[in-house]
ROSE-4610 file (N, C-alpha, C; in Angstrom, 1 decimal, always signed):
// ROSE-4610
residu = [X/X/X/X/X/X/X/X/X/X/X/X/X/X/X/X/X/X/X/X/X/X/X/X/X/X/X/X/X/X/X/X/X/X/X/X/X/X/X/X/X/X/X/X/X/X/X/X/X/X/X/X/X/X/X/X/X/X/X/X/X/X/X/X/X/X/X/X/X/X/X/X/X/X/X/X/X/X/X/X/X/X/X/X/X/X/X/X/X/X/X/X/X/X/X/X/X/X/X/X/X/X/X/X/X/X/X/X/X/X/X/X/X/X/X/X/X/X/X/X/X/X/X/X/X/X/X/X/X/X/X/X/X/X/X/X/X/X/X/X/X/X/X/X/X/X/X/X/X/X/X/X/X/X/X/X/X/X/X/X/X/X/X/X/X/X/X/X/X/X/X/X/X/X/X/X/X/X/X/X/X/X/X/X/X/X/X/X/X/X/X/X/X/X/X/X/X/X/X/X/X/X/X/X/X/X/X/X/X/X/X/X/X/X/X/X/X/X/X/X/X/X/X/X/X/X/X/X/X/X/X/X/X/X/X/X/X/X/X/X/X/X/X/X/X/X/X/X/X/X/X/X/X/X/X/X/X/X/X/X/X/X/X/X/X/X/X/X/X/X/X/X/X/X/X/X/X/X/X/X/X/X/X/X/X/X/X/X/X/X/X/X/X/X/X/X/X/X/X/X/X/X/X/X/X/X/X/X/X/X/X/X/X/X/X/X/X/X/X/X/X/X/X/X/X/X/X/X/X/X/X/X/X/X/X/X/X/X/X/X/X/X/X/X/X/X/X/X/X/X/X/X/X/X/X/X/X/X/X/X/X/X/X/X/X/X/X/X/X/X/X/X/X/X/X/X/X/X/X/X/X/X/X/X/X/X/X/X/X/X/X/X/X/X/X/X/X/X/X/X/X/X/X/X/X/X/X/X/X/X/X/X/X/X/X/X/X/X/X/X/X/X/X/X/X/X/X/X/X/X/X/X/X/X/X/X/X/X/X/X/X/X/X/X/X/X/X/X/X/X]
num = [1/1/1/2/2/2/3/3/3/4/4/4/5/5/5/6/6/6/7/7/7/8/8/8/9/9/9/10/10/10/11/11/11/12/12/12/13/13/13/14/14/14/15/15/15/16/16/16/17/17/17/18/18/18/19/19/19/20/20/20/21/21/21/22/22/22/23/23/23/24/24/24/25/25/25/26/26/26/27/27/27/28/28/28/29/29/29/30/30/30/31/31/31/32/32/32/33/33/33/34/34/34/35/35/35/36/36/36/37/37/37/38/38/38/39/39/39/40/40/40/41/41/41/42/42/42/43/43/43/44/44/44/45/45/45/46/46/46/47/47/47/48/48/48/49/49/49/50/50/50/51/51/51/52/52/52/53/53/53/54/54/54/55/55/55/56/56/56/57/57/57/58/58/58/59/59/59/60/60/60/61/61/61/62/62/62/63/63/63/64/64/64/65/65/65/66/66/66/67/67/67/68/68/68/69/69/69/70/70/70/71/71/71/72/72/72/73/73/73/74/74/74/75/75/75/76/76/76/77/77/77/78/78/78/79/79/79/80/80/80/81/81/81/82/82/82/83/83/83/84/84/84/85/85/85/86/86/86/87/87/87/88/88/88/89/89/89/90/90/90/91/91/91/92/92/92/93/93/93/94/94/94/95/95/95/96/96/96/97/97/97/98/98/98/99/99/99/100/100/100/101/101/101/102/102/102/103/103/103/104/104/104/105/105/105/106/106/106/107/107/107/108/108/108/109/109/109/110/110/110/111/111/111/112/112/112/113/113/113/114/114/114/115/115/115/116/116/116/117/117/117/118/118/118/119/119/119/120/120/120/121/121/121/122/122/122/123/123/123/124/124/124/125/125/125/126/126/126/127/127/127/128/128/128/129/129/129/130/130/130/131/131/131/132/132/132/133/133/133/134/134/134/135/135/135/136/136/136/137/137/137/138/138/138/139/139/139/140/140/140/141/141/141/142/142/142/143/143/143/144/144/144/145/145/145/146/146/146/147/147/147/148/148/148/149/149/149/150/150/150]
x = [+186.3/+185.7/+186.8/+186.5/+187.4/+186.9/+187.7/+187.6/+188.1/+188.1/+189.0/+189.5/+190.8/+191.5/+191.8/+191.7/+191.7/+193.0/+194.3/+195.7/+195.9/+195.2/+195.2/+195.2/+194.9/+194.7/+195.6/+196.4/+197.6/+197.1/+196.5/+196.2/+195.9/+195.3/+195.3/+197.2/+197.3/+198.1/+199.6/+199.6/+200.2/+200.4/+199.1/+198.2/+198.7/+198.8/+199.1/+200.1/+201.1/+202.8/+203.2/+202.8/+203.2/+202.5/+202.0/+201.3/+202.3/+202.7/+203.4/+205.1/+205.2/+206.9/+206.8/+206.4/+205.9/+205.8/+205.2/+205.2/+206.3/+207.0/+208.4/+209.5/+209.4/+210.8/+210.3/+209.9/+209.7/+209.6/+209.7/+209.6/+211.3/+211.9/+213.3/+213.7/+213.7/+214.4/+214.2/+213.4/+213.0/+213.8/+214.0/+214.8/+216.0/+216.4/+217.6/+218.4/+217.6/+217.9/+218.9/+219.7/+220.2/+219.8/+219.4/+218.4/+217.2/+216.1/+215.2/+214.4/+214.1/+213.6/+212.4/+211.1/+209.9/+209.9/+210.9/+211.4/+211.4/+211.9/+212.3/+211.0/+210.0/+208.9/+208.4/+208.2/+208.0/+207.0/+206.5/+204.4/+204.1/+205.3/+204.5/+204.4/+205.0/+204.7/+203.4/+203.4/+201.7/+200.8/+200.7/+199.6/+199.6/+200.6/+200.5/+200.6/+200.5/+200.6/+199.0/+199.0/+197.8/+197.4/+197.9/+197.0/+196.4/+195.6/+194.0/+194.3/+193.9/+194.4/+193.1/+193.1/+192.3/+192.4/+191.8/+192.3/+191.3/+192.2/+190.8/+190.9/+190.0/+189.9/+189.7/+190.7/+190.2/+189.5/+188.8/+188.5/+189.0/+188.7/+188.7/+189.8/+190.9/+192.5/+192.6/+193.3/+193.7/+194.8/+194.3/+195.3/+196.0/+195.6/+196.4/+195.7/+196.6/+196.3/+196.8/+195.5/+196.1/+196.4/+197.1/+197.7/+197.1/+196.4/+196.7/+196.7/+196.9/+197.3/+196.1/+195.3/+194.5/+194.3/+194.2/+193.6/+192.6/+191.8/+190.6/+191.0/+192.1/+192.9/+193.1/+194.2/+195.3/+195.1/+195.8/+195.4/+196.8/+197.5/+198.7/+198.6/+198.8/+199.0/+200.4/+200.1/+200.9/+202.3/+200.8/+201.5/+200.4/+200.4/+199.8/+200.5/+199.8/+200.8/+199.8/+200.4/+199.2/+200.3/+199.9/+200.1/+201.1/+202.3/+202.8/+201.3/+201.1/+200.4/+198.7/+198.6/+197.7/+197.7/+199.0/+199.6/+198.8/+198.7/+198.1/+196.6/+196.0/+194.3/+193.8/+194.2/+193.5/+193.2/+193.6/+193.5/+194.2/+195.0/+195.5/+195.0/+194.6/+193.4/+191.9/+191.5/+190.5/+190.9/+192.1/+192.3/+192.3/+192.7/+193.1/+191.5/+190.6/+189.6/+188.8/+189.2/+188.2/+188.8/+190.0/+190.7/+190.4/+190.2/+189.9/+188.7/+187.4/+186.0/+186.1/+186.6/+186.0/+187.2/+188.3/+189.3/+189.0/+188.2/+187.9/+188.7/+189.9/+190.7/+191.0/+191.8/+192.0/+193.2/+193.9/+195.5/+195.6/+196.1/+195.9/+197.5/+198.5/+200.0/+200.3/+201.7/+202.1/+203.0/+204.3/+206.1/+206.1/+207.1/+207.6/+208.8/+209.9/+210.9/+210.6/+211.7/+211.8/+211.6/+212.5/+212.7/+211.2/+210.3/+209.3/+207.9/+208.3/+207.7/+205.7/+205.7/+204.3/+203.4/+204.2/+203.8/+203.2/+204.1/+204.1/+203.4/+203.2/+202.1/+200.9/+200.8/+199.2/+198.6/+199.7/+199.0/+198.5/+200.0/+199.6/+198.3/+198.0/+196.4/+195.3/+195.8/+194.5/+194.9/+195.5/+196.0/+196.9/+197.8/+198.8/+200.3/+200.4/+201.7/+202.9/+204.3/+205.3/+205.7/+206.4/+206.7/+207.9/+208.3/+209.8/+210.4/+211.8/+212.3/+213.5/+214.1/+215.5/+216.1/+217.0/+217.6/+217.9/+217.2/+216.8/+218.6/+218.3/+219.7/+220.0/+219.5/+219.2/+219.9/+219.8/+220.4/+219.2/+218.2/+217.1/+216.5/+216.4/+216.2/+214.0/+213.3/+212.4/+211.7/+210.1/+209.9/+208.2/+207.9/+206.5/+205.5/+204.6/+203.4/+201.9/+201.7/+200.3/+198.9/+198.0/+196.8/+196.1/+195.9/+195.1/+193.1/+192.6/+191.4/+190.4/+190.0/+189.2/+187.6]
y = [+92.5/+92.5/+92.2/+91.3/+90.5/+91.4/+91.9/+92.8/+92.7/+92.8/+92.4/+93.6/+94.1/+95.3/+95.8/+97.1/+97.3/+98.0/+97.2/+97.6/+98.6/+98.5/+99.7/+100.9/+101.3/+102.8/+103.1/+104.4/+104.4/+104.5/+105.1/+105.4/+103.7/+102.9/+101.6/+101.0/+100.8/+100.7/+100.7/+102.5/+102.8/+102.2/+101.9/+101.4/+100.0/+99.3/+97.7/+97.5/+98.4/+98.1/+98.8/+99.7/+99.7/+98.7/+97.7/+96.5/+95.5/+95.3/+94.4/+94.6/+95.7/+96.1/+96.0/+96.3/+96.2/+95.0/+93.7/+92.8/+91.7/+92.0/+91.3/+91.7/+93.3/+93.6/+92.7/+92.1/+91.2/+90.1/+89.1/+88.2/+88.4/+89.3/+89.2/+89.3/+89.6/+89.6/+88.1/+87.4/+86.1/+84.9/+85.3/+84.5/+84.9/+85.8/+86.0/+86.4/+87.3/+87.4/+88.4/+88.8/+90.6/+90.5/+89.8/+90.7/+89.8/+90.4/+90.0/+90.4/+89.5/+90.1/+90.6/+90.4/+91.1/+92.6/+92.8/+93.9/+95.2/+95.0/+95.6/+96.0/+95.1/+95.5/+96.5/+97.3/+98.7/+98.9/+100.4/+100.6/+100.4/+100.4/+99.7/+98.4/+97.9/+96.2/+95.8/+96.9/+96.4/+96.7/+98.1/+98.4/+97.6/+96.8/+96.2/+95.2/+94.2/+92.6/+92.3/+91.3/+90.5/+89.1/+89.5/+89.0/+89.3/+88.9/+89.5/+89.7/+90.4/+90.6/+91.2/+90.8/+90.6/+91.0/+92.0/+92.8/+92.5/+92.3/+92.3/+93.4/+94.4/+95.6/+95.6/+96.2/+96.8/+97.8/+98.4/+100.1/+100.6/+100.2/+100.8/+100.9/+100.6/+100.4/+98.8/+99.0/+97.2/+96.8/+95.7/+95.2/+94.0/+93.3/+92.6/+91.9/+91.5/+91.2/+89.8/+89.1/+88.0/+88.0/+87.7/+88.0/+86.7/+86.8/+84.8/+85.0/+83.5/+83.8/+82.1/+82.4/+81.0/+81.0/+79.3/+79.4/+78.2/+78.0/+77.3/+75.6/+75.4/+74.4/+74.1/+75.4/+75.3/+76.9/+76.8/+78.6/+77.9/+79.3/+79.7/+80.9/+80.8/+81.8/+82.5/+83.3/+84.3/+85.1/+86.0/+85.9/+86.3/+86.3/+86.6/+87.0/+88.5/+89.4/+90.0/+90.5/+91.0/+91.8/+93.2/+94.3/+94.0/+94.1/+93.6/+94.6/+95.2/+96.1/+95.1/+94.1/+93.3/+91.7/+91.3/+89.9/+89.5/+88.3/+87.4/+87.6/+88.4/+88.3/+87.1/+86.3/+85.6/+86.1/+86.6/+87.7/+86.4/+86.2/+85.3/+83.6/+83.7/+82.7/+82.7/+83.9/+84.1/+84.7/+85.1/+85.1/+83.3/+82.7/+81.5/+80.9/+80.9/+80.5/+81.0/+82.2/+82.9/+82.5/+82.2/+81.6/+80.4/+79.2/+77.7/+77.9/+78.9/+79.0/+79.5/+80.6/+80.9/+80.6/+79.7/+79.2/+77.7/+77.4/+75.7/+74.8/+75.2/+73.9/+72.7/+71.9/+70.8/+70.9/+71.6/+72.3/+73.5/+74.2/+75.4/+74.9/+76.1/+75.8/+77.0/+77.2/+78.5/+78.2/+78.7/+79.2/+79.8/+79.7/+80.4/+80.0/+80.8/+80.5/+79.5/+78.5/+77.1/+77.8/+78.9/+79.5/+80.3/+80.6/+81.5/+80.1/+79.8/+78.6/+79.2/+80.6/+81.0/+80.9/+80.7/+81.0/+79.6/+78.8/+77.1/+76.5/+76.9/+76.4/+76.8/+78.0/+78.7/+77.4/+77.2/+76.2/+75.2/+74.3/+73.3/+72.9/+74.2/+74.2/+73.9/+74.4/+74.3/+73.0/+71.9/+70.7/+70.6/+72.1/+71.8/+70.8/+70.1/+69.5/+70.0/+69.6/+70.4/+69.0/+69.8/+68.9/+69.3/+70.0/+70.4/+71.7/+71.6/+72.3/+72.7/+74.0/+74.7/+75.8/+76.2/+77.3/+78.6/+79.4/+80.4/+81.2/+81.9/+82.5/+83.6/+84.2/+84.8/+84.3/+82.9/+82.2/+82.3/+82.3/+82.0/+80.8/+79.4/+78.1/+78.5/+78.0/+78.2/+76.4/+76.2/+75.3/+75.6/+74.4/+74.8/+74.0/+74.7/+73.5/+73.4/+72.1/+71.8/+71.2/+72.1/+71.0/+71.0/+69.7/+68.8/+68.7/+69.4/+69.5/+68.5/+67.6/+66.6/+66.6]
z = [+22.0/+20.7/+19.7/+18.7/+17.9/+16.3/+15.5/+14.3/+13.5/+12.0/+10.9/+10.9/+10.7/+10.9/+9.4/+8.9/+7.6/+7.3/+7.2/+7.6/+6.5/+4.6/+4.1/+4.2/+5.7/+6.2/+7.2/+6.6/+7.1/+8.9/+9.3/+10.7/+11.5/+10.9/+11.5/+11.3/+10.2/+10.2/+11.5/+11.0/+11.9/+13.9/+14.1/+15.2/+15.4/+14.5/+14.2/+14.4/+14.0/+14.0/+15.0/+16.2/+17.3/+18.3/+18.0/+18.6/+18.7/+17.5/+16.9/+17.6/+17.0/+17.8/+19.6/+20.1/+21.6/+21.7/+21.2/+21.9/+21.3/+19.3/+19.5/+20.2/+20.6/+21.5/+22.4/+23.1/+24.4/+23.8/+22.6/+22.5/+22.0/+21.4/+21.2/+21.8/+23.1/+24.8/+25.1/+25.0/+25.7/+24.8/+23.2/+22.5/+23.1/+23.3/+23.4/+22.2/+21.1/+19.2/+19.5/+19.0/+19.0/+17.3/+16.3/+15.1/+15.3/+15.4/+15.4/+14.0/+13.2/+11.7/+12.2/+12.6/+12.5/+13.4/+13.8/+14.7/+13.7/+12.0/+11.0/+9.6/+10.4/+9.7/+9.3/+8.1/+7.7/+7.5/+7.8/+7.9/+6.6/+5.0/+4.1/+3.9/+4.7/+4.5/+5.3/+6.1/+6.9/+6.0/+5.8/+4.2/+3.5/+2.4/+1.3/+1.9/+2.6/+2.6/+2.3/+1.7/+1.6/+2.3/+3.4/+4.8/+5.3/+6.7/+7.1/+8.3/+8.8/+10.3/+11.2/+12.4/+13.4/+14.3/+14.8/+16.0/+17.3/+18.7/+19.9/+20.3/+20.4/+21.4/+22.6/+23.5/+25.0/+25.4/+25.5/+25.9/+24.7/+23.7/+22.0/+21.9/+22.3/+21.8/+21.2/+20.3/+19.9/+20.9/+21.4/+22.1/+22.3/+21.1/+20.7/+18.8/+18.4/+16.7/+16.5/+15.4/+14.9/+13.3/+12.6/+11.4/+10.4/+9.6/+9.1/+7.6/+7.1/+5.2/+5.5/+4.5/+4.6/+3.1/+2.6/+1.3/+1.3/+2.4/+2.2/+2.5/+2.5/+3.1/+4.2/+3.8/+5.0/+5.5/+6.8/+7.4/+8.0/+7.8/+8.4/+9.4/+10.9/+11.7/+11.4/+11.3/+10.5/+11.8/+12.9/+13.8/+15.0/+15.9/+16.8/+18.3/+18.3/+19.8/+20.1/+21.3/+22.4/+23.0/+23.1/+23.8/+25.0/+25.4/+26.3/+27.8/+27.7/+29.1/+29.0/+28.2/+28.2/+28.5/+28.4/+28.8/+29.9/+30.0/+31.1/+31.2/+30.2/+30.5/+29.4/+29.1/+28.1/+26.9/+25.9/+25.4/+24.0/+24.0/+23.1/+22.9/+24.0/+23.7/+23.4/+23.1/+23.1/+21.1/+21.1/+19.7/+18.8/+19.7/+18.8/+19.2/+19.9/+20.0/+18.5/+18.1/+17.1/+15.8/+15.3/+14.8/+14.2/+15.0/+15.2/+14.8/+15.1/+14.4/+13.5/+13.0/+11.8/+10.7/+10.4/+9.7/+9.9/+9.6/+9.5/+8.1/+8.2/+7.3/+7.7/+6.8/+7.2/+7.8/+8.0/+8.5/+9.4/+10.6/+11.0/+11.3/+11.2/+11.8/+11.9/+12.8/+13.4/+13.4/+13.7/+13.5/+15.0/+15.7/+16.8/+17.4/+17.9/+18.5/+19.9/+19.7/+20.3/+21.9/+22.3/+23.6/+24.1/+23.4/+23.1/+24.1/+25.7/+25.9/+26.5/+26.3/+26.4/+25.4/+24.0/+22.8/+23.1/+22.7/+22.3/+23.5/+24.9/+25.8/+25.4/+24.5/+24.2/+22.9/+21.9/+20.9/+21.4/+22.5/+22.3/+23.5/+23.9/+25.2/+24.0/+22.9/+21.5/+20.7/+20.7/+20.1/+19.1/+18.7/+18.0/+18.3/+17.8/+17.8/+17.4/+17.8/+16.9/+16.5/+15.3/+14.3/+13.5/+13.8/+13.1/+13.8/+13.9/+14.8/+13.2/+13.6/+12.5/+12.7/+12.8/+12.9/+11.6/+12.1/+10.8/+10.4/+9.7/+8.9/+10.3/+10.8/+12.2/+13.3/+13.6/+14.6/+15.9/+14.9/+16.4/+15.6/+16.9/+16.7/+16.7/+15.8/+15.4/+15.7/+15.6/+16.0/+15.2/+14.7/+13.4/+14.4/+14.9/+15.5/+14.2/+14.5/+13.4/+14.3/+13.8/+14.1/+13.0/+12.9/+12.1/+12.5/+11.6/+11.4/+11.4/+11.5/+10.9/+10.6]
């Protein structure tokens, strides 16, 4: 079951950001980062951002979240993780499925580390392209995929 998550409340909140840490400590092992910026994310940056986030439930735990910033255009995936103890059920495709329906722009695009090859096989199964590659102030090489809406 796919939910809009009401990150305002400290107890979701709190819930979100041990989702989140759990599944970049494993995507910062797989870059190979020793700083990994979303690693540093603080429970008031989860409260106060003004992004929407989406949670799938397992057995009433969230187990994994999609993050997005849309303005009717364009939708930016923000970020999307899954529980490392939930990996490999489809679970993140079943997020970007819900994603692609209910964000109908003319643009949907994501960010993710170049080495990150689970992430970037999950888009491009959904028709993102990449389209620009860069090395952030971090020293992790980053890579922007786009799909185009029609």
């Amino acid at each position: 079951m796919i939910v809009q998550l009401d990150n305002s409340k400290h107890e979701m909140a709190y819930d979100m950001k041990k989702v989140f840490h759990d599944s970049y400590a494993v995507e910062a092992k797989l870059l190979k980062a020793e700083e990994f910026p979303p690693l540093k994310r603080t429970l008031e940056e989860y409260i106060t951002t003004d992004t929407v986030f989406f949670g799938y439930f397992s057995d009433e735990k969230i187990s994994a979240i999609v993050e997005i910033r849309s303005n009717g255009q364009i939708t930016h995936i923000q970020s999307l993780v899954v529980s490392p103890e939930f990996f490999r059920q489809g679970i993140a495709s079943d997020l970007m499925k819900f994603v692609l329906e209910n964000f109908q722009t003319e643009e949907v695009f994501v960010e993710t580390g170049v080495d990150n090859i689970p992430a970037i096989m999950l888009y491009e199964k959904f028709g993102f392209k990449q389209v620009k590659e860069w090395d952030t102030d971090c020293g992790i090489r980053k890579v922007k995929l786009v799909k185009l809406v029609k």
